[in-house]
Every structure is written in structure tokens, then in C-alpha cells.
Backbone as numpy.savetxt, mean C-alpha at the origin, in Angstrom:
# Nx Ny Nz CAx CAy CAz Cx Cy Cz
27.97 -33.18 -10.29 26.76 -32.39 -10.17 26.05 -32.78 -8.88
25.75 -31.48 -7.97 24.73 -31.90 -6.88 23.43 -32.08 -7.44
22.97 -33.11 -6.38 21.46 -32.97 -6.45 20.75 -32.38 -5.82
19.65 -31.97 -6.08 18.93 -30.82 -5.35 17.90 -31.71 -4.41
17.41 -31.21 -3.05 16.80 -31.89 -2.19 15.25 -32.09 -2.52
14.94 -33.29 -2.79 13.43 -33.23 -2.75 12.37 -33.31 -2.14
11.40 -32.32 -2.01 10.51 -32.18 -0.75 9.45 -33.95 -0.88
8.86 -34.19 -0.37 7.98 -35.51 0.05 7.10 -34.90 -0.12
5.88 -35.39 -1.02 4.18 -35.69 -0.67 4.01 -34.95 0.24
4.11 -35.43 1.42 3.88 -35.14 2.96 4.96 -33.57 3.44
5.87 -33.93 2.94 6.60 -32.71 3.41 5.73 -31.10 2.99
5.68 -31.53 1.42 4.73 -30.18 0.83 3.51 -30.21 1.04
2.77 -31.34 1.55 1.34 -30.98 2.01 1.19 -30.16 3.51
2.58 -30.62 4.70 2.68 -30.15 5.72 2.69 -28.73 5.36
3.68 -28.07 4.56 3.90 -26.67 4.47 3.06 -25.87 3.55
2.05 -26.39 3.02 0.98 -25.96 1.91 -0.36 -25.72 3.12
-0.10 -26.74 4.17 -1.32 -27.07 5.11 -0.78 -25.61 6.67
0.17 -26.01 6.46 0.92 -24.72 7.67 0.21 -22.94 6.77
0.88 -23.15 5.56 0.63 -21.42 5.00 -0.68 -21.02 5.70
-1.85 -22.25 4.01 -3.17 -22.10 4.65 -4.27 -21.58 5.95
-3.00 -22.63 6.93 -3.79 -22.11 8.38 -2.94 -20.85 9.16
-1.82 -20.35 8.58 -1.45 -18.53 9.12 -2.62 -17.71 8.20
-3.10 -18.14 7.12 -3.74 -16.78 5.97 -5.18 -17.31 7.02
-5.72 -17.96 7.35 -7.09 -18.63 8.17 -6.80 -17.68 9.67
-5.76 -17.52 10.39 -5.63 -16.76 11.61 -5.47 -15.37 10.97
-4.84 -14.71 10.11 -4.51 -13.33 9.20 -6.29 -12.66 9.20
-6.87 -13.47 8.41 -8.05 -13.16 8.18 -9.15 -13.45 9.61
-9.26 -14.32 10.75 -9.59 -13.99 11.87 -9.24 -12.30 12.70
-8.22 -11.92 12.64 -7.24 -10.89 13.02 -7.98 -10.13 12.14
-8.08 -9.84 10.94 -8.29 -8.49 9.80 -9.98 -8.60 10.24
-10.72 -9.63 10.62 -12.19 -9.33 10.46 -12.11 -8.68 11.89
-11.37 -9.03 12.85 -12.00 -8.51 14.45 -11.31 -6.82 14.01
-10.28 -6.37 13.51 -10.00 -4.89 13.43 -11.00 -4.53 12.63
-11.46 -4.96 11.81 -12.20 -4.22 10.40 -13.62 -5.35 9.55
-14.36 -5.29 10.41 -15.67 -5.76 10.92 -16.28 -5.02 9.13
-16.67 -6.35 8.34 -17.55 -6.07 7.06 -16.69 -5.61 6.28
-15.58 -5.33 6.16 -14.56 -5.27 5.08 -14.17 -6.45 4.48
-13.70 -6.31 3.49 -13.24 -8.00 2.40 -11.62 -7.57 2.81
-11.60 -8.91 2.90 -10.02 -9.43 3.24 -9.43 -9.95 2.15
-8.03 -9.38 2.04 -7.33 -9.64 0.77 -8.14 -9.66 -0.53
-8.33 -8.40 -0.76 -9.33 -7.56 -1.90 -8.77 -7.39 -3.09
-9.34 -7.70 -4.28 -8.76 -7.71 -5.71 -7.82 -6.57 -5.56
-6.66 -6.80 -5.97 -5.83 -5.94 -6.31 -6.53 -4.74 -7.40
-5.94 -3.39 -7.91 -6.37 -2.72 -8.71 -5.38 -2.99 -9.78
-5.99 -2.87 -11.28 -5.76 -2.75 -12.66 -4.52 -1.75 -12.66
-3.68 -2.00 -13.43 -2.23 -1.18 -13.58 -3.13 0.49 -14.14
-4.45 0.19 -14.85 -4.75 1.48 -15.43 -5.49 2.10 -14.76
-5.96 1.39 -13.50 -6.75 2.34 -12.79 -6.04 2.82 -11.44
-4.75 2.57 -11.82 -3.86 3.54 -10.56 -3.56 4.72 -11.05
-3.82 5.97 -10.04 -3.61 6.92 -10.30 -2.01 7.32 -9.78
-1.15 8.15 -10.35 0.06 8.44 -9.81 0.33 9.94 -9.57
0.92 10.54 -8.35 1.00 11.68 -8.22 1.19 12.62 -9.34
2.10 12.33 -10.23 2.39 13.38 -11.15 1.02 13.67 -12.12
-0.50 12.71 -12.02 -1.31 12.44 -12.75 -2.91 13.51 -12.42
-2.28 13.70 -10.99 -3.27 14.77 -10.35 -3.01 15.88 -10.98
-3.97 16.65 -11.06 -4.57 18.09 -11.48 -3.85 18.93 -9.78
-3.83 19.46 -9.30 -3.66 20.01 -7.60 -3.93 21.24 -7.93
-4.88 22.01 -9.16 -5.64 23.02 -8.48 -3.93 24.39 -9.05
-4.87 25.62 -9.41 -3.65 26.40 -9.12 -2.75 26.63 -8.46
-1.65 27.41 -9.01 -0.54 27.55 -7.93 -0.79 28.87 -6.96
-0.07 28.41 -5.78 -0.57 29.48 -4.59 -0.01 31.29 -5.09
-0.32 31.69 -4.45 -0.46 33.52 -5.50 -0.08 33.95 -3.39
1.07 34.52 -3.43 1.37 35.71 -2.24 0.54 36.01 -1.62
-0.05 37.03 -0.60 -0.74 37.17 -0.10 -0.15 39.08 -0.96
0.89 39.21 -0.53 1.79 40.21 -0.63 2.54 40.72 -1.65
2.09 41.19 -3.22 2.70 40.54 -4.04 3.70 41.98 -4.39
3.47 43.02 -3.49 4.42 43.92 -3.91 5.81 43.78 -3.05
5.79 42.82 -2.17 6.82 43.01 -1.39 7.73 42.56 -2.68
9.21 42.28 -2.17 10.74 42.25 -3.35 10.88 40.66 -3.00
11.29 39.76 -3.88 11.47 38.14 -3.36 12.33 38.47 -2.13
13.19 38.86 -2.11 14.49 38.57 -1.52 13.66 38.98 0.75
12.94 40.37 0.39 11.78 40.56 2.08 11.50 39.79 2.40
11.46 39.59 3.76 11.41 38.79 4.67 9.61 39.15 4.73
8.81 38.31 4.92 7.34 38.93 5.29 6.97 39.52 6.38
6.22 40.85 6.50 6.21 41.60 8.06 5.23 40.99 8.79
5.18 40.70 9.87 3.68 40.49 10.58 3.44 41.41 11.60
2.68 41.63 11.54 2.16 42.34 12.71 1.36 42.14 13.89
């Protein structure tokens, strides 16, 4: 059986201390594009996502032309 490598104290504080300070420059970067916005913002509730098939979109569109035959090409003039 191998053994699996174990990180050090120090090893995982280095790379816990590295993440930290990219999400510290991320959020420098997100405030200079987008000035008074919250950075990395509560995610939304599974129930308050809406999904396309969930929209209403209003009646369906109606011809302009409804005596022409499907198959006519539309005339313009």
C-alpha cells in the first residue's frame, strides 16, 4: 500500500495564505470595474431561480397576412 503525501502545518497555511491573498486582489479588481456593488454576493435559493420554460412570453405572434397559403412566399412592396 502507498502512502499518500502529507501536506505540513506550514505547507497548508502557505496555500490557505496564497488563495486568501488572489480572492483580496479579485475583489480589488471587481471594486475598481463595479464601484458600490457587493463582491461575491449570496448566491440565489434553488426556488427563487426562474427557468426559461417558467416564463409566461406573452401570446403567440399572429401573421401580419393571414390570408396568404403557408406554403407563399410574403410580397413586399
Amino acid at each position: 500500500m502507498t502512502e499518500e503525501p502529507k501536506l505540513s502545518m506550514m505547507a497548508l497555511a502557505s496555500i490557505l495564505s496564497f488563495g486568501f491573498s488572489i480572492i483580496l486582489m479579485a475583489e480589488q479588481v471587481f471594486k475598481k470595474i463595479y464601484p458600490g456593488e457587493e463582491f461575491l454576493a449570496r448566491a440565489s435559493d434553488p426556488e427563487e431561480i426562474m427557468f426559461e420554460y417558467d416564463v409566461n412570453h406573452g401570446p403567440e405572434f399572429q401573421h401580419e397576412h393571414e390570408e396568404e397559403a403557408e406554403g407563399d412566399a410574403p410580397k413586399y412592396v
